[in-house]
Backbone as CSV, one residue per row, in Angstrom:
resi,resn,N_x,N_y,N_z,CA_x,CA_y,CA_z,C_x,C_y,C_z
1,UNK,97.638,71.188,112.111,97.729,72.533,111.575,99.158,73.023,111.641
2,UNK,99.354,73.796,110.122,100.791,74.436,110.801,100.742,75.412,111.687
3,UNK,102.240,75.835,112.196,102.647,76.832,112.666,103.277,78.175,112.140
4,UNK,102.690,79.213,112.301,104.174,80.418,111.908,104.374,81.045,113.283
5,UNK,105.473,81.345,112.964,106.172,82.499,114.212,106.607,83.999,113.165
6,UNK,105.655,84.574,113.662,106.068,86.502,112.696,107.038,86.938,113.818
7,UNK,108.305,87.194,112.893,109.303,88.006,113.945,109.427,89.522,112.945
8,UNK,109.465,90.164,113.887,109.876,91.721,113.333,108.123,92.440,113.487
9,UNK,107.329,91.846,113.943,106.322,92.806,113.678,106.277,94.618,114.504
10,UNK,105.892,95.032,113.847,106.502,96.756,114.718,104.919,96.389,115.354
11,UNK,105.154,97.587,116.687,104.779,97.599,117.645,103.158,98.057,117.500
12,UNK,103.418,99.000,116.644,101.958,99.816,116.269,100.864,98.633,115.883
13,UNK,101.150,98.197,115.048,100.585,97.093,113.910,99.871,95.559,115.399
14,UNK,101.108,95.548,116.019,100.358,94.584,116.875,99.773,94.823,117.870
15,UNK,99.739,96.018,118.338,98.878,96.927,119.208,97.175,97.203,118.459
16,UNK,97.193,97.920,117.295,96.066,97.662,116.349,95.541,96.237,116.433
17,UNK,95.958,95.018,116.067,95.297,93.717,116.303,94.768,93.482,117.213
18,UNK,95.622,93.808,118.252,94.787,93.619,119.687,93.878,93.994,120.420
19,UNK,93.892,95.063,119.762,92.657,96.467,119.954,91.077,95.816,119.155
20,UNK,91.512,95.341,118.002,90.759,94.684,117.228,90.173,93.232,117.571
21,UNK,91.005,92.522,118.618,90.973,91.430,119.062,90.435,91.648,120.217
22,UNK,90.350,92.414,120.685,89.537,92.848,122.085,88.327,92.725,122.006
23,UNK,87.926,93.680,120.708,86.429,94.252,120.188,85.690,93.417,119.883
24,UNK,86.171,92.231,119.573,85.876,91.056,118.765,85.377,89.999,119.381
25,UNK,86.156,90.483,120.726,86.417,89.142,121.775,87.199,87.678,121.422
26,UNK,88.197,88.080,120.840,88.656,87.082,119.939,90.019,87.540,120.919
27,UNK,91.268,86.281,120.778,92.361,86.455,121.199,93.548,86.953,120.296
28,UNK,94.599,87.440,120.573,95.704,87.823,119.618,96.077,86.321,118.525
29,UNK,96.158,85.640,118.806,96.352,84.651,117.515,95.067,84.248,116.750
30,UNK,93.767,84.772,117.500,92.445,84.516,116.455,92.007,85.428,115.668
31,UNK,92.311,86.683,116.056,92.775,87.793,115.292,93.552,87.765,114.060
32,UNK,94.830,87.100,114.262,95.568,87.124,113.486,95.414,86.636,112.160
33,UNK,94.782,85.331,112.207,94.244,84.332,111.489,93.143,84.407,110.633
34,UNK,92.328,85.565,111.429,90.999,85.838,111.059,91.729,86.875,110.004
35,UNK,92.533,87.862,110.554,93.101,89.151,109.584,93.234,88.594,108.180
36,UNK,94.163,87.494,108.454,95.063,86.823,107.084,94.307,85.930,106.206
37,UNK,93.554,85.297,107.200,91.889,84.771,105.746,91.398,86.025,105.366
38,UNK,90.930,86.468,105.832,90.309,87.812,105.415,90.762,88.431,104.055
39,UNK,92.236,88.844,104.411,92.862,89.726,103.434,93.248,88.825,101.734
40,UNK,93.683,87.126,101.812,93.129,86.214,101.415,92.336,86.328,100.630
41,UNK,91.086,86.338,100.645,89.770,86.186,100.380,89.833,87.291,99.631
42,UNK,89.814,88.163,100.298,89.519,89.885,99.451,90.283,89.701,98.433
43,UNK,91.659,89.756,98.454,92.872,89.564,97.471,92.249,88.626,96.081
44,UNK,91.652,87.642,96.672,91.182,86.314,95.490,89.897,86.823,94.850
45,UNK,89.188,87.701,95.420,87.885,88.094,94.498,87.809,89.636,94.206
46,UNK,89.429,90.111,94.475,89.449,91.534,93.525,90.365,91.117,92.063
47,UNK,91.070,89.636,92.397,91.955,88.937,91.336,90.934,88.782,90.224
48,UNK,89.948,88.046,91.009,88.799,87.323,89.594,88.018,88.741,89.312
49,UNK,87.472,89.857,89.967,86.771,90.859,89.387,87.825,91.274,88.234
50,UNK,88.978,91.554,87.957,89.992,92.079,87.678,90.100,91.593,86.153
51,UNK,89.991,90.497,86.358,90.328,89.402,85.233,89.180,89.523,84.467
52,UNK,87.695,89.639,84.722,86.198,89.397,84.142,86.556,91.161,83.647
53,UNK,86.700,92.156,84.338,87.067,93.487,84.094,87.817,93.493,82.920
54,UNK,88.675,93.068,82.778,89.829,92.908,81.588,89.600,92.013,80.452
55,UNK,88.526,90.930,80.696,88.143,90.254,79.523,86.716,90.852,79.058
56,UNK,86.071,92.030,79.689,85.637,93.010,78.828,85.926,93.886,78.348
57,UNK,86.757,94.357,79.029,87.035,95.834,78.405,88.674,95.542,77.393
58,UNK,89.000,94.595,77.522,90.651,94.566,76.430,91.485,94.384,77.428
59,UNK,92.897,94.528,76.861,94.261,94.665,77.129,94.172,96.088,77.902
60,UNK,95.072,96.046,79.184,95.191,97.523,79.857,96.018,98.244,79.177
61,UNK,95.983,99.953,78.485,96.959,100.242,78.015,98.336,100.479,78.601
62,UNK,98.042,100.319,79.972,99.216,100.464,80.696,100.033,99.508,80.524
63,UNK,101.509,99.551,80.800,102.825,98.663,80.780,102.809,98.600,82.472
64,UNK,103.622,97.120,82.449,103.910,96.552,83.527,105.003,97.763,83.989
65,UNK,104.654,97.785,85.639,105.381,99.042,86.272,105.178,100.383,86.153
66,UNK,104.034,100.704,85.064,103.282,101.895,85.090,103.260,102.888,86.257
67,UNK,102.712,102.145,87.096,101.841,102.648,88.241,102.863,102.164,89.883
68,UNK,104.272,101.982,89.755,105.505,101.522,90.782,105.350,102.753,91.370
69,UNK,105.770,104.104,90.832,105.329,105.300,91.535,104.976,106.197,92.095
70,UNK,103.241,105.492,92.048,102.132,105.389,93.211,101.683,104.780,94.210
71,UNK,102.567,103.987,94.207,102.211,103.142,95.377,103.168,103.123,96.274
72,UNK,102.189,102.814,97.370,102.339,103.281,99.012,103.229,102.692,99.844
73,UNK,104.130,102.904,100.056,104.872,102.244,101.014,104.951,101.720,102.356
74,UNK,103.600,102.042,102.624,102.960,102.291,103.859,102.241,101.123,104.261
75,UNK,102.235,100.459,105.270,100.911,99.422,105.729,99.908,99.738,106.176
């Protein structure tokens, strides 16, 4: 299996995991792993809803970067 090493994570964010990793009974790197399949997964079957969405209904009238504006900067 590979390895990563996350450097820079802020403090809040890995405090939340652990909190989460507690609840779970899971450890801080099974947590982690579990987070990132997770988000993964979700990501890959809001891609394909998206796509079946769009090959019914047409072309979005929106232009690429429409919507840069609204979005959150936030994690």
């Amino acid at each position: 299996m590979a390895t990563i090493t996350l450097k820079g994570v802020p403090d809040k964010l890995k405090e939340r995991i652990q909190v989460l990793a507690d609840r779970e009974g899971r450890s801080l790197h099974q947590q982690s792993i579990y987070l990132l399949e997770r988000a993964i997964r979700e990501q890959i079957g809001f891609e394909r809803a998206y796509q079946r969405f769009r090959e019914k209904q047409g072309k979005s009238p929106l232009e690429t970067g429409d919507l840069n504006d609204l979005r959150s900067e936030e994690v």
